[in-house]
C-alpha positions as a Python dict, from the first residue, in 0.01 Angstrom:
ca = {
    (1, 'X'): (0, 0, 0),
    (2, 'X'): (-334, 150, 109),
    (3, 'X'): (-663, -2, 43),
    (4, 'X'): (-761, 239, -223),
    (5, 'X'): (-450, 162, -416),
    (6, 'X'): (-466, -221, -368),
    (7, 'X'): (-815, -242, -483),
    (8, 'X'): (-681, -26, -772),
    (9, 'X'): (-404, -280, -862),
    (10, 'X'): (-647, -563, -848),
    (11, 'X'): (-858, -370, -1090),
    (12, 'X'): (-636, -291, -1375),
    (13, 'X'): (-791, -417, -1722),
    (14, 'X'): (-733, -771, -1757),
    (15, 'X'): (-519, -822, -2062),
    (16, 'X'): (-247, -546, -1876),
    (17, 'X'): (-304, -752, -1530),
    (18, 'X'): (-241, -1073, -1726),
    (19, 'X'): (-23, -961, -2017),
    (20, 'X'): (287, -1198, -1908),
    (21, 'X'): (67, -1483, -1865),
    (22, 'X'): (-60, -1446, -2218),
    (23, 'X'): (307, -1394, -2287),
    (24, 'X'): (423, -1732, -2159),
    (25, 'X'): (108, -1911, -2308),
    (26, 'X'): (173, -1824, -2684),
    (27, 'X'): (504, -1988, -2651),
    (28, 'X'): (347, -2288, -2482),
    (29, 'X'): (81, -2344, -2684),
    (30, 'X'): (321, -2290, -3021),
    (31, 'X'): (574, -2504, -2886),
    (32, 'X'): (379, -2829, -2712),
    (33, 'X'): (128, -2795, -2995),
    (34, 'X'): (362, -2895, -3265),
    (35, 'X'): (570, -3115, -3037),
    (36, 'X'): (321, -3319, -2846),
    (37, 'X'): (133, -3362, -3176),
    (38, 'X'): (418, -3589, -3325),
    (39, 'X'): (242, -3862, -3290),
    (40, 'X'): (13, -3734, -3551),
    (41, 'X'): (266, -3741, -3792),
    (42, 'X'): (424, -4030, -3641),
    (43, 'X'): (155, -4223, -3699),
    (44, 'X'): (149, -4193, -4066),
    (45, 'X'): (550, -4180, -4142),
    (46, 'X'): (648, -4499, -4029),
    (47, 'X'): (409, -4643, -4286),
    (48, 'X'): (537, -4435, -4554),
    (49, 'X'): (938, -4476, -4456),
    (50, 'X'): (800, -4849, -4337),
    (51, 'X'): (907, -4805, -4011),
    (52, 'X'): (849, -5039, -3687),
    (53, 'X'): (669, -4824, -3404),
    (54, 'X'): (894, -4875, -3144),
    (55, 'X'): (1204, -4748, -3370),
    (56, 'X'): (943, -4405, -3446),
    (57, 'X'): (863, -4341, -3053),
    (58, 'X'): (1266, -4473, -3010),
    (59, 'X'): (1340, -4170, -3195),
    (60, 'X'): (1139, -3925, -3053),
    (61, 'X'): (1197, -4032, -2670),
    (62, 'X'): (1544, -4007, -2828),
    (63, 'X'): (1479, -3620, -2884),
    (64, 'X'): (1337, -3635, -2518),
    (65, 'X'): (1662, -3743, -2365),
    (66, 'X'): (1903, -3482, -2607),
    (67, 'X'): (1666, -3199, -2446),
    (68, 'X'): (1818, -3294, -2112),
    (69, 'X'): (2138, -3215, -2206),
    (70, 'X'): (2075, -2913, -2236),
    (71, 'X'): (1829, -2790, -1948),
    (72, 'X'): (2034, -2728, -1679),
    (73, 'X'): (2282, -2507, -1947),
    (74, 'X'): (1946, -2352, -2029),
    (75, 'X'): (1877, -2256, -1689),
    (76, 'X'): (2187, -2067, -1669),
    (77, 'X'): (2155, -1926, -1964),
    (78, 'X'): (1777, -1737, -1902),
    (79, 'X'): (1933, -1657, -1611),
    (80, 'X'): (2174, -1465, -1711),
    (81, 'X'): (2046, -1317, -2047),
    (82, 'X'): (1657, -1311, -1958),
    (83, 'X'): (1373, -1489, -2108),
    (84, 'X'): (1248, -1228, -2380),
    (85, 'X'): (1586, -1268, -2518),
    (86, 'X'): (1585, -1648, -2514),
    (87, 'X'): (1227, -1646, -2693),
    (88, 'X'): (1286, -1448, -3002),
    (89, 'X'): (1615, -1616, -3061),
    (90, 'X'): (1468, -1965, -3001),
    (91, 'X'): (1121, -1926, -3173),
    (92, 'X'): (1195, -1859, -3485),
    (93, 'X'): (1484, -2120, -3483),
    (94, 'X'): (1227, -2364, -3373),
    (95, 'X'): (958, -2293, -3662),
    (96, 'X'): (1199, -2318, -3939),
    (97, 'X'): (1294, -2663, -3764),
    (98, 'X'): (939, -2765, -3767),
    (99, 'X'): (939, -2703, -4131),
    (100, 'X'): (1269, -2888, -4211),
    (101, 'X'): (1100, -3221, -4073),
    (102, 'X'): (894, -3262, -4418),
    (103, 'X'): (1225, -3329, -4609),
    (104, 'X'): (1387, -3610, -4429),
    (105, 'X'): (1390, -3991, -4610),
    (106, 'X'): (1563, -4193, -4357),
    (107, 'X'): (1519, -4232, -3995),
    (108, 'X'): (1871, -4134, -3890),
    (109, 'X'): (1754, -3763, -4045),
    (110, 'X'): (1499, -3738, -3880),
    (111, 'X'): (1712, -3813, -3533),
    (112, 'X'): (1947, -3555, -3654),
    (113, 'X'): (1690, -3281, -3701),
    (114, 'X'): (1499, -3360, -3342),
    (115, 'X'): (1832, -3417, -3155),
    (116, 'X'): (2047, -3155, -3273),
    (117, 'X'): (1838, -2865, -3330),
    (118, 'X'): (1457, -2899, -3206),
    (119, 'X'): (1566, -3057, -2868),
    (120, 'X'): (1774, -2760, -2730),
    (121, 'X'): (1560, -2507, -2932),
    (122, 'X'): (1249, -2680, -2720),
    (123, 'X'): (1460, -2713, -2414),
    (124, 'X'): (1527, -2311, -2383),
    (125, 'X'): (1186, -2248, -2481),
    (126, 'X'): (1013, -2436, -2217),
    (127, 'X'): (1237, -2268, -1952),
    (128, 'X'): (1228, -1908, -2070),
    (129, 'X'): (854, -1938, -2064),
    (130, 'X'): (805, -2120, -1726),
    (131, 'X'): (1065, -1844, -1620),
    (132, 'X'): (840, -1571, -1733),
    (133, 'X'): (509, -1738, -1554),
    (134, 'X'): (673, -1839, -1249),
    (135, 'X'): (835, -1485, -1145),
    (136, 'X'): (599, -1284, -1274),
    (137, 'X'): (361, -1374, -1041),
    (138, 'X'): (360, -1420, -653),
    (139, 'X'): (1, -1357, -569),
    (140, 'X'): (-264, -1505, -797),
    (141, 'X'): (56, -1760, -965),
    (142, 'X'): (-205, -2017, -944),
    (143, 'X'): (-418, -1827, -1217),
    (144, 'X'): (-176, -1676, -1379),
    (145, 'X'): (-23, -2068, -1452),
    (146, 'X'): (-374, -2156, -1566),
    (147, 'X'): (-393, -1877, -1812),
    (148, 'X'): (-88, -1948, -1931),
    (149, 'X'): (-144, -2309, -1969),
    (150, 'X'): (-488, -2254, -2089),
    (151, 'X'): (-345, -2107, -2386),
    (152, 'X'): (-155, -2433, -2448),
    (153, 'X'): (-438, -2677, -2454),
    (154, 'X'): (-653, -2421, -2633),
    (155, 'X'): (-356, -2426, -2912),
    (156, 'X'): (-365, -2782, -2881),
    (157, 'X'): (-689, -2830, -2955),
    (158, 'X'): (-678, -2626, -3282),
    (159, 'X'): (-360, -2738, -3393),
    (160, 'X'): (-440, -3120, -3336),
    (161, 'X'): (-772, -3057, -3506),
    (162, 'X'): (-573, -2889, -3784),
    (163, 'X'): (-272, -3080, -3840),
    (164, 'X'): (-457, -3434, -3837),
    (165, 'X'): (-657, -3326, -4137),
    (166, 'X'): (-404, -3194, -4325),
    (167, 'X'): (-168, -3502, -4243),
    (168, 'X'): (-502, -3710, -4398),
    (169, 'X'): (-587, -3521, -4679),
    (170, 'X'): (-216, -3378, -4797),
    (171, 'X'): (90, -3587, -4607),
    (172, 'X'): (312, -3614, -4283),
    (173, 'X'): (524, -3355, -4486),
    (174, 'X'): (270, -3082, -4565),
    (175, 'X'): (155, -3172, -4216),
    (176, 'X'): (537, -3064, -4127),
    (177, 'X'): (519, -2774, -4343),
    (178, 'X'): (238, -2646, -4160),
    (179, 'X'): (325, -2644, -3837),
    (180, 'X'): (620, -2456, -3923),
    (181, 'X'): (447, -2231, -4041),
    (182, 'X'): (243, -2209, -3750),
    (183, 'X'): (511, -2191, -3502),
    (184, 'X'): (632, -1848, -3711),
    (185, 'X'): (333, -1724, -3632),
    (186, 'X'): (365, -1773, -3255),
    (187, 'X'): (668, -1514, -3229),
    (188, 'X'): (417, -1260, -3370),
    (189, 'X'): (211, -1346, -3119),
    (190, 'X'): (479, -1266, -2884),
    (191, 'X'): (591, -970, -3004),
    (192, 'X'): (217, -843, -2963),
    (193, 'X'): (225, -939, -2593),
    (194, 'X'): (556, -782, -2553),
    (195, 'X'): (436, -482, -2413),
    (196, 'X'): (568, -284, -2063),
    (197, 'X'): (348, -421, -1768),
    (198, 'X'): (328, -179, -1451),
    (199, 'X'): (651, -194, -1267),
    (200, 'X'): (648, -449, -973),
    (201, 'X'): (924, -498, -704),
    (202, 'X'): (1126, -782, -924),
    (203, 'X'): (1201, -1114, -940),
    (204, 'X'): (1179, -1242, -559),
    (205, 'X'): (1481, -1275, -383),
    (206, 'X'): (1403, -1470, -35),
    (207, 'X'): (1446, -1766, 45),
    (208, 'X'): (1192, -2031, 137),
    (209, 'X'): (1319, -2201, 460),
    (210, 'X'): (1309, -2571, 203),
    (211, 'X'): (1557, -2403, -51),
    (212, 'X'): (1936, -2471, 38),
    (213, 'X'): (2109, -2121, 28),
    (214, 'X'): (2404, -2281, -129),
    (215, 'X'): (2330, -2600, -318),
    (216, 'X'): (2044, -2716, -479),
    (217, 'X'): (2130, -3092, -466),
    (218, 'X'): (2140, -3062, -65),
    (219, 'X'): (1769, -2979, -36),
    (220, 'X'): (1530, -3255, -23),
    (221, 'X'): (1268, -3073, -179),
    (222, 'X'): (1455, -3010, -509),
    (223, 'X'): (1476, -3369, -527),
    (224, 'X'): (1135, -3413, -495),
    (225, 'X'): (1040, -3129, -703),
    (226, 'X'): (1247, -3334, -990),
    (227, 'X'): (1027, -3662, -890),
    (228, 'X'): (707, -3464, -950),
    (229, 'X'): (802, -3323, -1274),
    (230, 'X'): (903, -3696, -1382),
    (231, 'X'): (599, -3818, -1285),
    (232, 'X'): (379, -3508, -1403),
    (233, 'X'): (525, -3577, -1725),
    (234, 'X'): (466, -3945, -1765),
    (235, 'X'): (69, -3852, -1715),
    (236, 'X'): (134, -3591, -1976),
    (237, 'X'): (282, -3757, -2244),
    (238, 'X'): (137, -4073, -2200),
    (239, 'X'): (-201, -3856, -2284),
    (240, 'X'): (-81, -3650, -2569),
    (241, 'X'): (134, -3946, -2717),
    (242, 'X'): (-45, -4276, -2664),
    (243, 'X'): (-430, -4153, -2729),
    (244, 'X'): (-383, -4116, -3122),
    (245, 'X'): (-194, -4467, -3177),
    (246, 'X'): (-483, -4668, -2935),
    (247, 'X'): (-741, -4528, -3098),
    (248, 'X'): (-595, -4609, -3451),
    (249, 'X'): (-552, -4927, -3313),
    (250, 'X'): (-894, -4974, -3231),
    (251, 'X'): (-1026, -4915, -3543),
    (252, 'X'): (-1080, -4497, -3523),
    (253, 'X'): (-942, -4313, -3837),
    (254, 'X'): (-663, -4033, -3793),
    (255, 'X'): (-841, -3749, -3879),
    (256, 'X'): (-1137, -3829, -3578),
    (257, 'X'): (-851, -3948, -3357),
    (258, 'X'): (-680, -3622, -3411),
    (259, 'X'): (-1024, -3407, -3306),
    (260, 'X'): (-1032, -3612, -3032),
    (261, 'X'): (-643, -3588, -2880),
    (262, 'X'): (-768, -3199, -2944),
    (263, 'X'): (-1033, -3233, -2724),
    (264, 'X'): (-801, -3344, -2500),
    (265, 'X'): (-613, -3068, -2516),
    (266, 'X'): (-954, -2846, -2470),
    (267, 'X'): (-1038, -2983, -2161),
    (268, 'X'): (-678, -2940, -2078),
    (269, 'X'): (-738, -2548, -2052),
    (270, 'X'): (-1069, -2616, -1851),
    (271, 'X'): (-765, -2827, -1595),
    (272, 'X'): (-590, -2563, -1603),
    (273, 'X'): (-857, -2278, -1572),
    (274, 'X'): (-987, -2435, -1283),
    (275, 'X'): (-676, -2595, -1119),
    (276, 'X'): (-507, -2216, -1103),
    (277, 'X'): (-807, -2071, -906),
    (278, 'X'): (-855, -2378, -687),
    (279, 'X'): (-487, -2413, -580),
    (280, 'X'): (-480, -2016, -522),
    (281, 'X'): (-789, -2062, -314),
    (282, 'X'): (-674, -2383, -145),
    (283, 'X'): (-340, -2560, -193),
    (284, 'X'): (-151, -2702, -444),
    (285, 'X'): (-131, -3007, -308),
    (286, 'X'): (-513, -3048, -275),
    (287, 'X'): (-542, -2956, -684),
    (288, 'X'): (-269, -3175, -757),
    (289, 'X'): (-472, -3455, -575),
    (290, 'X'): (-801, -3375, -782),
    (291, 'X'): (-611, -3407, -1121),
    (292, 'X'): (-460, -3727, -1053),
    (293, 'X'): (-789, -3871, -915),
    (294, 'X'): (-949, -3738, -1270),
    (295, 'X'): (-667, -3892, -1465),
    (296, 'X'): (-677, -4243, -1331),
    (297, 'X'): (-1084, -4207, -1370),
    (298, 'X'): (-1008, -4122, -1761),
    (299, 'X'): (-793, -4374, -1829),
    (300, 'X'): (-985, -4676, -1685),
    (301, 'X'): (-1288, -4525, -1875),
    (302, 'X'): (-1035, -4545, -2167),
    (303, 'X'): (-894, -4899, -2142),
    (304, 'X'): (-1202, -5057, -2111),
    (305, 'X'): (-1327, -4845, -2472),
    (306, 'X'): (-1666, -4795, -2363),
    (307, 'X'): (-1937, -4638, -2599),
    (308, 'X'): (-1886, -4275, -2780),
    (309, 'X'): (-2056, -4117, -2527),
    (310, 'X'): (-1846, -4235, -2292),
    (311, 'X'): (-1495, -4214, -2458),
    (312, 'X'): (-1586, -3880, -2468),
    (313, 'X'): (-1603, -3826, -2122),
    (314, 'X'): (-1275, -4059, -2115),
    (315, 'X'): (-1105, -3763, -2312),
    (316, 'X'): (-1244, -3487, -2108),
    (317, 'X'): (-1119, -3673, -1793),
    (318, 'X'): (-769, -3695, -1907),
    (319, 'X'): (-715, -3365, -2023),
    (320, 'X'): (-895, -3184, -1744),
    (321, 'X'): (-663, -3402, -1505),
    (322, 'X'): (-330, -3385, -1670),
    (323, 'X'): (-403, -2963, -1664),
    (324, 'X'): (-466, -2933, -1339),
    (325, 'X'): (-170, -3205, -1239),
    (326, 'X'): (93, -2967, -1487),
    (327, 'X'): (-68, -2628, -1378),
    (328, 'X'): (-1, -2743, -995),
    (329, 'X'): (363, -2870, -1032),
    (330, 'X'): (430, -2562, -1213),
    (331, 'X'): (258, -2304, -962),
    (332, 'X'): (430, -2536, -674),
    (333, 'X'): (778, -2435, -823),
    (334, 'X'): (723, -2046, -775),
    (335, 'X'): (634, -2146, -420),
    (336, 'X'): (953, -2359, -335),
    (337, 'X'): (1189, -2163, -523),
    (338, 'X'): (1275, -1826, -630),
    (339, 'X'): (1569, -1565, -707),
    (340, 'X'): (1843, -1654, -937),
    (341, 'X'): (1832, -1940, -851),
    (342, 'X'): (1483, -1992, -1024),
    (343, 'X'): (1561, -2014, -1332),
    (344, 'X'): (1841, -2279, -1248),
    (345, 'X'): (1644, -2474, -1099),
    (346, 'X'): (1374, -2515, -1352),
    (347, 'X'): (1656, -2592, -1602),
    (348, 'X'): (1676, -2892, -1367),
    (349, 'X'): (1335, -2982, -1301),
    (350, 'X'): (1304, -2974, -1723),
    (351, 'X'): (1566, -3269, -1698),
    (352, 'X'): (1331, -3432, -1526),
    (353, 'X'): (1044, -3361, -1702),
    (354, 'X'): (1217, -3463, -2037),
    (355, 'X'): (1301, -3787, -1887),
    (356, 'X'): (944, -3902, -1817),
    (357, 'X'): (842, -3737, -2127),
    (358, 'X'): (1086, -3977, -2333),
    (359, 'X'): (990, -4251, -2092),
    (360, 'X'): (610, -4254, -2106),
    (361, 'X'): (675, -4140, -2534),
    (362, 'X'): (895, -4500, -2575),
    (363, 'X'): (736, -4726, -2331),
    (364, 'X'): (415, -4664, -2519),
    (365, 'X'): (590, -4802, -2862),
    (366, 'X'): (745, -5087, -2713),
    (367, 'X'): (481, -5219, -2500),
    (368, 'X'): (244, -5264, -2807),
    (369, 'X'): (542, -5381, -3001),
    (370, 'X'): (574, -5669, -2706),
    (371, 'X'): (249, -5731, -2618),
    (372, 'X'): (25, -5643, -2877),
    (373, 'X'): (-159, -5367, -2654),
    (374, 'X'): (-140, -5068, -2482),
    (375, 'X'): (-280, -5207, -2124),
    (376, 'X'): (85, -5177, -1988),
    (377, 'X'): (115, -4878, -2064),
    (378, 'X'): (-182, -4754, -1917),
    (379, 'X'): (-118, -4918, -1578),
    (380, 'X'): (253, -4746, -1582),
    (381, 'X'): (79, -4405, -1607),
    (382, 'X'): (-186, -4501, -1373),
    (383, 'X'): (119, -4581, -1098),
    (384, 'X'): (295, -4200, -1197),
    (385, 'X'): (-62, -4042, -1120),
    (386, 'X'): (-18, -4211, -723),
    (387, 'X'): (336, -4154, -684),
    (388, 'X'): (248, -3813, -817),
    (389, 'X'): (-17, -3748, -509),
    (390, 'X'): (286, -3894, -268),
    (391, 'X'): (525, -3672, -407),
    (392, 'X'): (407, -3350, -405),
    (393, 'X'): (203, -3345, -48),
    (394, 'X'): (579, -3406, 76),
    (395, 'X'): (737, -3125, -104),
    (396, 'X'): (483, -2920, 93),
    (397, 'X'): (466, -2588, -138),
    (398, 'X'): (156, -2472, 108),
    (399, 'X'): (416, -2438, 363),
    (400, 'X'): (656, -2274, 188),
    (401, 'X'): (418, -2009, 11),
    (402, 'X'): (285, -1902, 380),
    (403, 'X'): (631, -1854, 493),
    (404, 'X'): (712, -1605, 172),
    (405, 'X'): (383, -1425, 187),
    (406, 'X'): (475, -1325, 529),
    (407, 'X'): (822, -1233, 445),
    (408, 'X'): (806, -1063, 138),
    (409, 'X'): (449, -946, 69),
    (410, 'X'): (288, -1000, -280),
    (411, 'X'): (478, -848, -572),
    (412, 'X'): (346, -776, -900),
    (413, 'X'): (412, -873, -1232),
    (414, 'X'): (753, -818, -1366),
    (415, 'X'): (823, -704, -1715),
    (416, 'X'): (873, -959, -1974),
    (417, 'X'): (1195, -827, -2103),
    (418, 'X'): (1336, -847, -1678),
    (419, 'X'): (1292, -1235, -1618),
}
């Protein structure tokens, strides 16, 4: 490629250069919105079913757990039919499961609806899209993962903001209703970025000299690839599920607790924003660093409930840190793996992620139901955020995305309806 032509390339209008990151980002943003906002609803249904907390967060770590079931069969399955396919079977299966949630009257429905159908609908969502975001890009993945994720704390934000008040003013079950509703709308969304991109070389096919050739389970780095993603995830969910309960708690109505989880998610984007061009221009490994450092700075501003002022800056912490934490693990997986095999491997690596989801989701329950508070809780995700740093300096992706650049070169974006 001459000069001319790369500074062409590198040129192209930005919605065509980042169409497939705006792709992947509408099913993000549809899918975590409505799921990591349970506790929104959760927090008004076991009063009106007069439920105990822990058996409400039992049930939806329980719907954690069921989506690991299916994420290494998802893997396979992206794999072999492609991601486009997987989303506009999945989405619109997820949106009218959404909707179902407002008729339930007993708790054992409400495990049937998450377990049976939302879990694997989630499950092959989350890996179709990652898919998509992860192979699309080899230069710039950094920012493209930040747009991407951007999208989801940006639809976060407004459909926190959103669902809280209509869970005040109407019900958990219009709240349900809603978000159905607004999870339709997100394969619209996807249909209107589901548009040709310039042709690129493909999915890459090398390699990294980390990545076993024959078996995933023999590589070290897979293994800690699946530690990070636990970890990642404990920051993530303890954010997104514990912030509206503590500040109920503490004396903060739903609807303001609500705005405020969607600040979280607002700052999330900034994470994101910035994490993407920082670990492009840096490492991963540095970004991931920075996140966790703003995390653990958030949540001791939290636990100590300081003045408005400051429990703003609390929320901004937290969602600016868990961004740039998620954006890195996910750029870092492009970097250590790649192929076929890609998509097999995040089916894993969403195992793992479920696991600390349902973890950090349940612990947060049971801890207040034991002692009253949240402060466990908040030392438990404290510990993730260092184990985190640990983690992914040894998996090394620097290394491993030096030793493809020079091998392979840096391929464009793929076409949606090719991953």
């Amino acid at each position: 490629m001459t000069a001319a032509d790369e500074a062409h390339r590198r040129h192209r209008g930005f919605l065509s250069r980042w169409r497939v990151a705006f792709a992947s980002g509408i099913v993000l943003a549809t899918v975590f919105g409505v799921v990591e906002g349970f506790s929104i609803f959760y927090s008004s249904f076991v009063i009106d079913l007069g439920l105990d907390r822990a058996q409400a967060s039992g049930m939806f770590a329980g719907y954690l757990l069921a989506s690991t079931v299916a994420g290494p069969f998802a893997g396979r399955v992206v794999g072999r039919y492609g991601a486009r396919r997987i989303v506009l079977i999945f989405l619109p299966l997820f949106a009218a499961a959404v909707a179902a949630a407002s008729l339930p009257t007993e708790l054992w429905q409400f495990y049937l609806l998450y377990m049976v159908v939302l879990a694997p609908a989630t499950t092959m969502l989350v890996v179709a899209s990652q898919v998509i975001i992860t192979s699309g890009y080899a230069e710039d993945r950094g920012r493209a993962t930040g747009i991407a994720y951007a999208c989801l704390g940006v639809g976060n934000f407004l459909l926190f903001s959103l669902l809280a008040l209509v869970v005040q003013e109407y019900g958990w079950r219009a709240g349900y209703l809603v978000a159905g509703c607004l999870a339709a709308l997100g394969t619209v969304g996807f249909l209107l970025m589901d548009r040709p991109v310039a042709a690129g070389t493909g999915i890459e096919e090398t390699q990294t000299p980390k990545e076993s050739a024959t078996n995933l389970f023999r590589s070290p780095v897979f293994w800690l690839v699946c530690l990070a993603a636990l970890t990642a995830s404990v920051t993530d969910f303890f954010t997104f599920q514990t912030i509206v309960p503590f500040l109920t708690t503490e004396g903060h109505g739903v609807a303001i607790s609500g705005f405020l989880l969607g600040m979280t998610g607002l700052s999330y984007s900034g994470g994101q924003l910035l994490g993407g061009v920082l670990s492009d221009r840096t490492t991963r490994e540095l970004t991931a660093a920075v996140g966790a450092i703003a995390f653990l700075a958030g949540i001791s501003l939290l636990w100590v409930l300081p003045p408005t002022p400051l429990l703003v800056l609390a929320i901004l912490l937290l969602g600016s840190g868990v961004g740039m934490i998620i954006g890195a693990r996910i750029a870092a997986v492009g970097d250590l793996f790649s192929g076929a095999r890609l998509a097999r491997a995040i089916g894993f690596f969403q195992v793992a992620s479920a696991i600390g989801s349902a973890f950090a989701t349940w612990f947060g329950g049971f801890s207040y139901s034991t002692t009253g508070s949240y402060g466990l809780s908040f030392v438990v995700a404290g510990g993730c955020a260092l184990l985190w740093i640990v983690v992914i300096w040894l998996a090394a992706p620097r290394r491993a995305a030096a030793t493809r650049t020079a091998a392979t070169g840096t391929p464009e974006a793929v076409p949606i309806g090719g991953t």
